[in-house]
DOSE-64864 format. One record per residue (C-alpha): x, y, z; residue number from 1. Coordinates in steps of 0.2 Angstrom, whole numbers, plus 2048, in hexadecimal, padded with zeros to 3 digits. Each point is the difference from the previous one (the first is absolute). Example, Ala and Ser with C-alpha at 12.3 -4.5 7.8 and 13.67 -1.06 7.14 Angstrom:
<recs>
((83E, 7EA, 827), 1)
((806, 811, 7FD), 2)
</recs>
This chain:
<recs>
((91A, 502, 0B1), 1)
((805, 7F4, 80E), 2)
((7F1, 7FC, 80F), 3)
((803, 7FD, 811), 4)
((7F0, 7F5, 807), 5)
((7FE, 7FE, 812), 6)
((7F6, 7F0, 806), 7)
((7FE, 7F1, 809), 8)
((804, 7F3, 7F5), 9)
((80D, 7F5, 806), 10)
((7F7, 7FA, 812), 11)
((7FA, 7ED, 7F7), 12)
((7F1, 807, 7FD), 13)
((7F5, 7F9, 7F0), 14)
((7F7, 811, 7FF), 15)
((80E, 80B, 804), 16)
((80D, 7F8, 7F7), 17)
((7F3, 800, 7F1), 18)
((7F9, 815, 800), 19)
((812, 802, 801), 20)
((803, 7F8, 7F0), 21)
((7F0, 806, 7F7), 22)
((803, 814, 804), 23)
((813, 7FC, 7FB), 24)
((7FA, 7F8, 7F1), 25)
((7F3, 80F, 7FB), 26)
((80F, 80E, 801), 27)
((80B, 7F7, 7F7), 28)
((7F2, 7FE, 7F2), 29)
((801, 813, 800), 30)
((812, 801, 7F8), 31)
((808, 803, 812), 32)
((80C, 7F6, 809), 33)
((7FB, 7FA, 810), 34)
((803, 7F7, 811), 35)
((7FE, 7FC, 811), 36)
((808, 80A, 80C), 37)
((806, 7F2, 80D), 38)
((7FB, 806, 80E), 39)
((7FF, 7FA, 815), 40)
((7F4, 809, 805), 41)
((801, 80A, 815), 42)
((7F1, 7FF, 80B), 43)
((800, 80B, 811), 44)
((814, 806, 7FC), 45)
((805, 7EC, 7FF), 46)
((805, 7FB, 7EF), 47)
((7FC, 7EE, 7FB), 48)
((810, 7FC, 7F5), 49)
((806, 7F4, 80D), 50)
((7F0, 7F6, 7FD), 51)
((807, 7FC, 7EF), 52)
((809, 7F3, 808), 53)
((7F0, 7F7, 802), 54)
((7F9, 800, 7F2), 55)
((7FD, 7EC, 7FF), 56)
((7F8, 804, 811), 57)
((80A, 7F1, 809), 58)
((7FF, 80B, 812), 59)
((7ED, 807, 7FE), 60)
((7FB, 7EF, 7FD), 61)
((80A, 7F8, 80D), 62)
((7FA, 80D, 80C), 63)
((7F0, 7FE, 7FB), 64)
((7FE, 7EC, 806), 65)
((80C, 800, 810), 66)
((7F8, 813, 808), 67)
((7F0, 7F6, 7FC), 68)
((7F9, 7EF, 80B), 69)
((7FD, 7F6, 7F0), 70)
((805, 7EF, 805), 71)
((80E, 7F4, 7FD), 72)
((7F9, 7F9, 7F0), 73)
((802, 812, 7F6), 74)
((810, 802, 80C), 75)
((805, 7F2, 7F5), 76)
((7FB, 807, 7EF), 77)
((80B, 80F, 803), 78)
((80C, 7F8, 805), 79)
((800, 7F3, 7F2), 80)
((7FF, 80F, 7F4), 81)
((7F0, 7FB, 7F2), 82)
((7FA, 810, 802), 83)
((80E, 80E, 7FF), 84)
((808, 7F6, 7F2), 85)
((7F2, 801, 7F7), 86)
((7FF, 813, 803), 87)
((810, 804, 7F9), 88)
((7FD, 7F5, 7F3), 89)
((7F1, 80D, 7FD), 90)
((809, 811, 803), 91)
((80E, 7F9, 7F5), 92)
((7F4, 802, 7F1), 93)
((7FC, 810, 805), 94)
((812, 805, 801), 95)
((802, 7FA, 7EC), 96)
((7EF, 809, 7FA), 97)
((80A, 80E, 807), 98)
((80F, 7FE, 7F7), 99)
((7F9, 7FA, 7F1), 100)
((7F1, 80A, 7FC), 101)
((804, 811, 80C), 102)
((810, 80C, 7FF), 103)
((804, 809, 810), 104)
((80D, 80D, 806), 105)
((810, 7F8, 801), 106)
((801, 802, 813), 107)
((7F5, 800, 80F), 108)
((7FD, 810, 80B), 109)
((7FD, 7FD, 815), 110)
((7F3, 80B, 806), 111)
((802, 815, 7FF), 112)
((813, 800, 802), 113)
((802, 7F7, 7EF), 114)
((7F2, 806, 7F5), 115)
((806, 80F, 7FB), 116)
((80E, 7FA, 7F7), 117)
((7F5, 7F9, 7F2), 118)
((7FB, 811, 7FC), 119)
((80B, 806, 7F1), 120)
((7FD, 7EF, 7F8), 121)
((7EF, 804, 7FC), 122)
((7F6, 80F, 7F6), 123)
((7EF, 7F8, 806), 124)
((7FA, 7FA, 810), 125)
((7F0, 7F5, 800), 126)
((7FA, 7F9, 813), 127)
((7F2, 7F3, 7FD), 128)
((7F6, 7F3, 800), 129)
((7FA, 7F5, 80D), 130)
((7FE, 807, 813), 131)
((80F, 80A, 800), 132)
((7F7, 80F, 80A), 133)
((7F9, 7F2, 80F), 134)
((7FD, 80C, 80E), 135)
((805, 7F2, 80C), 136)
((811, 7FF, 7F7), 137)
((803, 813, 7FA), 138)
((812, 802, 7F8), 139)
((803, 811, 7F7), 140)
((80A, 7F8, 7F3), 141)
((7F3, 7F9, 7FA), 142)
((7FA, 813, 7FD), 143)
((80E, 804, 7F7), 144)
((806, 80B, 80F), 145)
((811, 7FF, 7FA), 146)
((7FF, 806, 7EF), 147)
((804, 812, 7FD), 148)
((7F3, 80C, 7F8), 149)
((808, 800, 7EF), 150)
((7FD, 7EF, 7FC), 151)
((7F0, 7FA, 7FA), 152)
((7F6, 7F6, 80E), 153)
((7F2, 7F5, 7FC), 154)
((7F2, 7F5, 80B), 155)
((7FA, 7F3, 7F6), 156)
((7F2, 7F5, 808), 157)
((805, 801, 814), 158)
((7F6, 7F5, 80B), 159)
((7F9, 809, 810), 160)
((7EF, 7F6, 805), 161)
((7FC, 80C, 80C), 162)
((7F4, 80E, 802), 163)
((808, 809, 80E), 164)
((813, 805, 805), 165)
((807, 806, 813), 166)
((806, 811, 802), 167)
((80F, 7F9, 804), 168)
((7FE, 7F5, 7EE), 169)
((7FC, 811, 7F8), 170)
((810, 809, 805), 171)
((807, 7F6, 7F8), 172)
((7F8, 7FA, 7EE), 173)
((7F9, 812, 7FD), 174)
((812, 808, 7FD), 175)
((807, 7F3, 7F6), 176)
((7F1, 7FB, 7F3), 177)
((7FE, 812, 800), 178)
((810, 801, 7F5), 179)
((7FA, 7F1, 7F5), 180)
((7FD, 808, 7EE), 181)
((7F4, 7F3, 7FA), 182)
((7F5, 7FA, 810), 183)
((7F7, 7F2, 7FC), 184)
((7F8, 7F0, 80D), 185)
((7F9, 7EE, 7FB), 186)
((7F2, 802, 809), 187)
((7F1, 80C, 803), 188)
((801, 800, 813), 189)
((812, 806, 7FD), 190)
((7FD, 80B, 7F2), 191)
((7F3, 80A, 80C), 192)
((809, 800, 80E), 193)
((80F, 808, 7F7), 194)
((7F7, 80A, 7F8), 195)
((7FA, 80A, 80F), 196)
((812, 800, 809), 197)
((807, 808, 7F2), 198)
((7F3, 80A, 7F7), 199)
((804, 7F9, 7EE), 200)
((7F7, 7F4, 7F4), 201)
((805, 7ED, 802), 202)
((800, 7F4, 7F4), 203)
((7F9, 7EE, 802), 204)
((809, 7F5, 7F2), 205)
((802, 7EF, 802), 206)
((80C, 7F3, 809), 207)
((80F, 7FE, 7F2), 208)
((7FD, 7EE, 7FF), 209)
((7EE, 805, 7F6), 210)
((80C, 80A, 7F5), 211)
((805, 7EF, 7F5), 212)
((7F3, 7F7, 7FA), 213)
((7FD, 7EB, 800), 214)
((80C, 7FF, 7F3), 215)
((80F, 809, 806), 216)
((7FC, 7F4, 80F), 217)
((7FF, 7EF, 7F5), 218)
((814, 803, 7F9), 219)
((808, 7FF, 812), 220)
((7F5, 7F2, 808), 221)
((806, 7F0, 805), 222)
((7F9, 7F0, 803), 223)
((805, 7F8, 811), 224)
((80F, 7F3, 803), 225)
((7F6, 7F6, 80B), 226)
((7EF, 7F9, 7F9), 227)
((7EF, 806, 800), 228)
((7EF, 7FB, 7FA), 229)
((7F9, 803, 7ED), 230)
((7F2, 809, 80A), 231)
((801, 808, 811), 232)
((7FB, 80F, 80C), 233)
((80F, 80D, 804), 234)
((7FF, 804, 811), 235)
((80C, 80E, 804), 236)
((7FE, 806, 813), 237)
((80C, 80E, 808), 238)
((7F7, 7FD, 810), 239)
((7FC, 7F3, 80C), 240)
((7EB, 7FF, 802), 241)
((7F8, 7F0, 803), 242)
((7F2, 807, 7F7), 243)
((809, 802, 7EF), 244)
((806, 7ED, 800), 245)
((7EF, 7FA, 806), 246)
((7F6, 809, 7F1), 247)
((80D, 7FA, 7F5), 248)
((801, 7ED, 802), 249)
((7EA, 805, 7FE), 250)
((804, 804, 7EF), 251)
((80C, 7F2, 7FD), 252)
((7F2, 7F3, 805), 253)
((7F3, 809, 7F7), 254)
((807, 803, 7F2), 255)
((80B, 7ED, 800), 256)
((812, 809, 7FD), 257)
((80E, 800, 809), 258)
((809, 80F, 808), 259)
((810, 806, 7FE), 260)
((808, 80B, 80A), 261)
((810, 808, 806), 262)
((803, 7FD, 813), 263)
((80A, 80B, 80C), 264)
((800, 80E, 7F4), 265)
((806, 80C, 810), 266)
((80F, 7F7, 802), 267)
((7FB, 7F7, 80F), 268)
((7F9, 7F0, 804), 269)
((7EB, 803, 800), 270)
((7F4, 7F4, 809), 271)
((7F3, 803, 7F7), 272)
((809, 7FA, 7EF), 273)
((807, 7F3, 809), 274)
((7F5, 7F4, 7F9), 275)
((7F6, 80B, 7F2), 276)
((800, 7FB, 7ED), 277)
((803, 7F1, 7F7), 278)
((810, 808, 7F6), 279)
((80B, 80A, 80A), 280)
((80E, 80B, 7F3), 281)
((810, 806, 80A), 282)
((808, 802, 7EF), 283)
((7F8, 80F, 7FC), 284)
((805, 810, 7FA), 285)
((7F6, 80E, 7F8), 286)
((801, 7F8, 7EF), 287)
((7F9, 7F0, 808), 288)
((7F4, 80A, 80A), 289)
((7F8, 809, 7EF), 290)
((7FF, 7EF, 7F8), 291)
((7F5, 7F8, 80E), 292)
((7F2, 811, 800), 293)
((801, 7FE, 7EC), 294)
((7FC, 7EB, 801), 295)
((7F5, 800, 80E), 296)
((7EE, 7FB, 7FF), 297)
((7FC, 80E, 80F), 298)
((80B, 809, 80C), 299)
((7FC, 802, 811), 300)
((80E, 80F, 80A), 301)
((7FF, 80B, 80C), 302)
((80C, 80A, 7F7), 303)
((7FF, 812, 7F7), 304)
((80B, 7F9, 7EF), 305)
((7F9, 7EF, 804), 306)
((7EF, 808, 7FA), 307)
((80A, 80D, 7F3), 308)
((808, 7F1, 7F6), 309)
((7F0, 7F7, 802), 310)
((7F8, 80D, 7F8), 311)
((80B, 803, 7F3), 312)
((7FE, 7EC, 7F9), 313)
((7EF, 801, 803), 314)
((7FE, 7F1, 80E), 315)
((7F1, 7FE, 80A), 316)
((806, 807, 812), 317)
((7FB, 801, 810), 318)
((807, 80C, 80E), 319)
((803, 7FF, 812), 320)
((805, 80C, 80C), 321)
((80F, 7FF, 80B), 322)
((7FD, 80D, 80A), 323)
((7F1, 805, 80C), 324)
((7FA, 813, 7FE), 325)
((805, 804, 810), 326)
((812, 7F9, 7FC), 327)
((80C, 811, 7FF), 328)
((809, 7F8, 7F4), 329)
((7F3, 7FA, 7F3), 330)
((803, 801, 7EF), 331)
((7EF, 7FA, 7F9), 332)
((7FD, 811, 7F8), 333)
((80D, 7FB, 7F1), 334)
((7F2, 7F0, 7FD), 335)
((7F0, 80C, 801), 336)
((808, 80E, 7F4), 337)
((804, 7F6, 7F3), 338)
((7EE, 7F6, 800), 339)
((7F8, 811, 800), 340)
((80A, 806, 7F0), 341)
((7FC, 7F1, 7F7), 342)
((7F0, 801, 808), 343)
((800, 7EE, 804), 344)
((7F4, 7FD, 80F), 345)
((808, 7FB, 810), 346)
((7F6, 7F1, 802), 347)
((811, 7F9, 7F9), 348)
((806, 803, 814), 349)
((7FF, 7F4, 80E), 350)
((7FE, 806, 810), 351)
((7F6, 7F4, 809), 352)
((801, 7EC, 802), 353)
((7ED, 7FD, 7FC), 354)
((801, 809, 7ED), 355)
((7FB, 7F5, 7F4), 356)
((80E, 7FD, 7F3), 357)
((7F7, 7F7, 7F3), 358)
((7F4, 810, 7FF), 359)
((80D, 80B, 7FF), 360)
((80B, 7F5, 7F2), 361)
((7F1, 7FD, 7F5), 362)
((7FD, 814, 7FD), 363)
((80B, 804, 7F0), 364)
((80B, 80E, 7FE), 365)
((7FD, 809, 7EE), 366)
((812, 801, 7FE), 367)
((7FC, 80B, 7EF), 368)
((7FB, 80E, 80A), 369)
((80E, 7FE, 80E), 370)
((80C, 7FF, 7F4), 371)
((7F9, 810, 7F6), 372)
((800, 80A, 812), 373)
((811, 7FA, 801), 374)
((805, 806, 7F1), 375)
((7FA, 810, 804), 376)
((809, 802, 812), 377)
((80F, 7F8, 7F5), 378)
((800, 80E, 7F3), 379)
((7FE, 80E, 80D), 380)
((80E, 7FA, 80A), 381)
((80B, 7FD, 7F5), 382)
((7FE, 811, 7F7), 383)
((805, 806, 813), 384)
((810, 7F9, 801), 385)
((806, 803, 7F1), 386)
((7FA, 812, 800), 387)
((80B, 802, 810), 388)
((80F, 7F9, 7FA), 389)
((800, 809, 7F1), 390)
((7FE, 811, 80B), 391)
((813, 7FD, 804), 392)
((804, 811, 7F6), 393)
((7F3, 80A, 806), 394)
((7FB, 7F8, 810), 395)
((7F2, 807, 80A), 396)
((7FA, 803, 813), 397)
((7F1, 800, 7FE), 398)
((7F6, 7F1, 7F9), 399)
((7F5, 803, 7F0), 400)
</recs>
C-alpha cells in the first residue's frame, strides 16, 4: 500500500521539516511505502506556488529592512549581504535533509487546481502533523477535501490550539473532517472541540516527532561546520521577545556557560538576536539542530519541538511564550498540552521578567517517570496509526 501524507514540511521550519520526517518514518516502519505529497498550499482562493520562488526569502527580507526606518548602518548590512547569505546557507541544509533523508511525490501540485491529480497514485491518504488545521490559515487540502470516499483517509496528530471556531470556520471544517475515517488531534483543546462539531470520539495521540525515540534521533544528527563550545546553552527562539534573551543571558551568567543560538531563524534580520549569544550557527540544518538540543547543558525556546526534542534527550529546559493570551494567533496551547501529559509542572514556563531562573533550574525533572508516561502516550499512539492504516481493506466511518 502506497500513502499519500499531507503536511507542511518544506517551509525551513526545524519542527515542521522534522514531524514530517518522524510520521513518514513511523509508516514506513509499518511495511508501507510512504511520502510527502508536495504540496503549495491556497489561503482565501490565492494559491502560494508562486512564493516558491522565494524560498531563500531575498525579497521578504529586503522588504522587510527598506518598508522599515532602521538606519543606514543595517541599510548597509543588507546591502552588503552577511545575513541573507547566511540564510541560504541555512535553508540549503534543509533542502539536503530533504533529499537525503525524506522521499516526496515526484511533482509539486499548486493549490486546488492541481491536487487532485495525485489521487490515483495513492491507496492512503494521511494529513498531519503540525498546525495544519490553523483556523487563521484554513486550507481544505489539508482535510483531505479532495480525496474521494473510496480511499482510506487518516488524521494523524493536527494542531488546532484553539477552543472555539466561527460559524463561517465551521461551514467549512465540519463537512470535510466529517469524511475523515480515522479522526484524530494533537491536542485536547482540539480533540474537544471536534468532538462536539462532529459528534464522534477524537483521539489525542501524540506529535509524530514523539513517535521515534532519542535513539532513532542520535543516527541522523550532525555536528555543526562552524564551532561551538564543549559546554553550552541551546537557545532556539521562533520569536522576537526581549524577555526571552534577557532571562537567557541570566542563565548564562549564573550558570557561567555560554549560549548558543540560532539567530534570524524566520528568515529576516531580528533586532533582538542582533546582538544575543556568544555562538551564532547559520549552518544549521535539522541534523545540526538535533545535535545542539542532544549536547546542550539546558535549553532555553519558546518553541513547541524546541521543548518536544528537549524532552526527548532529557535536557533541563526552560519555556517562554511567544504569544500574549489575548493574541488570536497564539499557539501556546501546543506547550501547555504536552507538559500536562507528561505532567511536568509549568514552572518550566517564563512569562514574566522578574521570575527567578535559578529557582526554577535547580528543581529536577525525574525523567524516569516522564519518560514512562511517554512511553505510554507513545504505545497508545502508535497502536492508532497503525490500526488505521491497516483498516485499508475494511475501512470504517465511524471511529472505534
Amino acid at each position: 500500500m502506497k500513502v499519500g501524507i499531507i503536511t507542511l514540511y518544506f517551509n525551513y521550519n526545524y519542527g515542521a521539516i522534522l514531524q514530517a520526517y518522524a510520521l513518514q518514518k513511523a509508516i514506513k516502519q509499518f511495511g508501507y511505502v510512504a511520502e510527502d505529497i508536495r504540496y503549495y498550499r491556497e489561503i482565501d482562493n490565492k494559491s502560494t506556488y508562486l512564493l516558491k520562488k522565494e524560498r531563500v526569502n531575498y525579497t521578504k527580507l529586503k522588504e522587510y529592512f527598506l518598508n522599515r526606518q532602521l538606519g543606514e548602518k543595517i541599510r548597509q548590512r543588507l546591502k552588503d549581504g552577511l545575513v541573507r547569505m547566511k540564510i541560504v546557507e541555512r535553508q540549503r541544509l534543509f533542502d539536503l535533509f530533504l533529499n537525503e533523508e525524506m522521499d516526496e511525490s515526484l511533482r509539486s501540485y499548486d493549490g486546488h487546481k492541481d491536487i487532485h491529480l495525485c489521487i490515483d497514485n495513492y491507496d492512503i491518504f494521511v494529513c498531519g502533523s503540525d498546525n495544519i488545521w490553523n483556523k487563521n490559515l484554513l486550507d481544505t487540502t489539508f482535510m483531505l477535501e479532495f480525496v474521494p470516499d473510496d480511499k482510506l483517509k487518516i488524521a494523524y496528530a493536527p494542531g488546532m490550539s484553539t477552543n472555539s471556531l466561527s460559524e463561517e470556520q465551521k461551514k467549512i471544517v465540519l463537512p470535510c473532517v466529517s469524511r475523515i475515517d480515522y479522526l484524530s488531534c494533537r491536542e485536547s483543546i482540539g480533540a474537544d472541540l471536534l468532538t462536539e462539531l462532529t459528534g464522534r470520539k477524537v483521539q489525542v495521540v501524540l506529535d509524530p516527532t514523539l513517535l521515534l525515540d532519542s535513539e532513532d534521533y542520535k543516527k541522523i544528527e550532525r555536528k555543526p561546520a562552524e564551532l561551538i563550545p564543549n559546554e553550552f546553552i541551546f537557545c532556539y527562539f521562533c520569536g522576537d521577545e526581549s524577555i526571552s534573551r534577557i532571562k537567557a543571558n541570566e542563565l548564562s551568567e549564573s550558570k557561567k556557560l555560554p549560549i548558543v543560538t540560532f539567530p534570524h531563524v524566520s528568515g529576516r534580520w531580528t533586532k533582538e538576536d542582533s546582538h544575543f549569544g556568544d555562538h551564532k550557527i547559520y549552518k544549521a540544518g535539522s541534523r545540526e539542530f538535533i545535535y545542539l538540543v542532544r549536547h546542550a547543558k539546558y535549553v532555553c525556546t519558546d518553541s513547541f519541538h524546541g521543548t518536544v526534542f528537549s524532552i526527548i534527550f532529557k535536557k533541563p529546559f526552560l519555556c517562554f511564550r511567544r504569544f500574549t493570551e489575548k493574541n488570536t494567533k497564539s499557539l501556546n496551547f501546543r506547550i501547555d498540552n504536552i507538559l500536562r501529559q507528561l505532567e511536568i509542572d509549568n514552572q518550566y514556563i517564563i512569562e514574566e521578567i522578574n521570575e527567578s531562573i535559578e529557582k526554577i533550574v535547580s528543581v529536577p525533572i525525574d525523567w524516569g517517570k516522564v519518560h514512562d508516561r511517554l512511553n505510554s502516550l507513545r504505545t497508545k499512539s502508535i497502536t492508532y496509526l497503525q490500526n488505521a492504516l491497516n483498516d485499508f481493506e475494511n475501512k470504517l466511518t465511524v471511529v472505534p
